[in-house]
N, C-alpha and C positions, 0 to 999 in steps of 0.2 A: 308850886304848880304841880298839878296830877300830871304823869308821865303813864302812857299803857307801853309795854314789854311786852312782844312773842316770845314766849317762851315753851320750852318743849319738856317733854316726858323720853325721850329717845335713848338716854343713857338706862332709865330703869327696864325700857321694854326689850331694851338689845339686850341685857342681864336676865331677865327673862326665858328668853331665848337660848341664852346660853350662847351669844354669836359674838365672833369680837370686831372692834374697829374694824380691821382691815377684810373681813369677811362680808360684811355688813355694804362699805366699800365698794368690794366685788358684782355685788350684786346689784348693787345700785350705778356702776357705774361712773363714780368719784374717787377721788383721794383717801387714804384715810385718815390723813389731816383735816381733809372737808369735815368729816363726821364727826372727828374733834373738836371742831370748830363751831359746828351746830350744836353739839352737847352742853358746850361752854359758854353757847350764846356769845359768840363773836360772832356769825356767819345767819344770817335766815336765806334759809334756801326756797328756791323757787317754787313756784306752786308744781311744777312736775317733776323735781325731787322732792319735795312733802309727799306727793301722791306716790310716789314709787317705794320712798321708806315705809308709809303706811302699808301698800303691799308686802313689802317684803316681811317688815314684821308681822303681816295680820293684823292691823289695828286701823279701826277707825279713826280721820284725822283730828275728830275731837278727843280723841283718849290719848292722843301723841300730841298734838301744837294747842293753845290755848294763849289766853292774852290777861295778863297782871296788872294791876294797877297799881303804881307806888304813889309815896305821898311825899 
């Protein structure tokens, strides 16, 4: 059975950036275990931490969250 996965780009656009964990964190407002946690795909964050990461990094939500299909 097909499974879809959110899955995100946030680890390569905070690298990017050049901003770490806990900077990232700061600004948004969370842990910086959250934002570990969203990297790693243990955590989907809510639509208005998805929109405020997107802020902070400057990215559009479809160039940071996106959905997988495994088989």
């Amino acid at each position: 059975m097909k499974e879809i996965i959110f899955q995100n780009k946030l680890r390569v656009a905070r690298a990017e950036k050049r901003i770490s964990q806990g900077d990232l964190a700061d600004m948004v407002g969370v842990s910086r275990q959250t934002i570990s946690s969203i990297e790693n795909n243990q955590f989907c964050p809510s639509a208005k931490l998805a929109l405020l990461l997107c802020i902070a990094l400057d990215k559009k939500f479809e160039e940071l969250f996106f959905f997988e299909e495994t088989q």
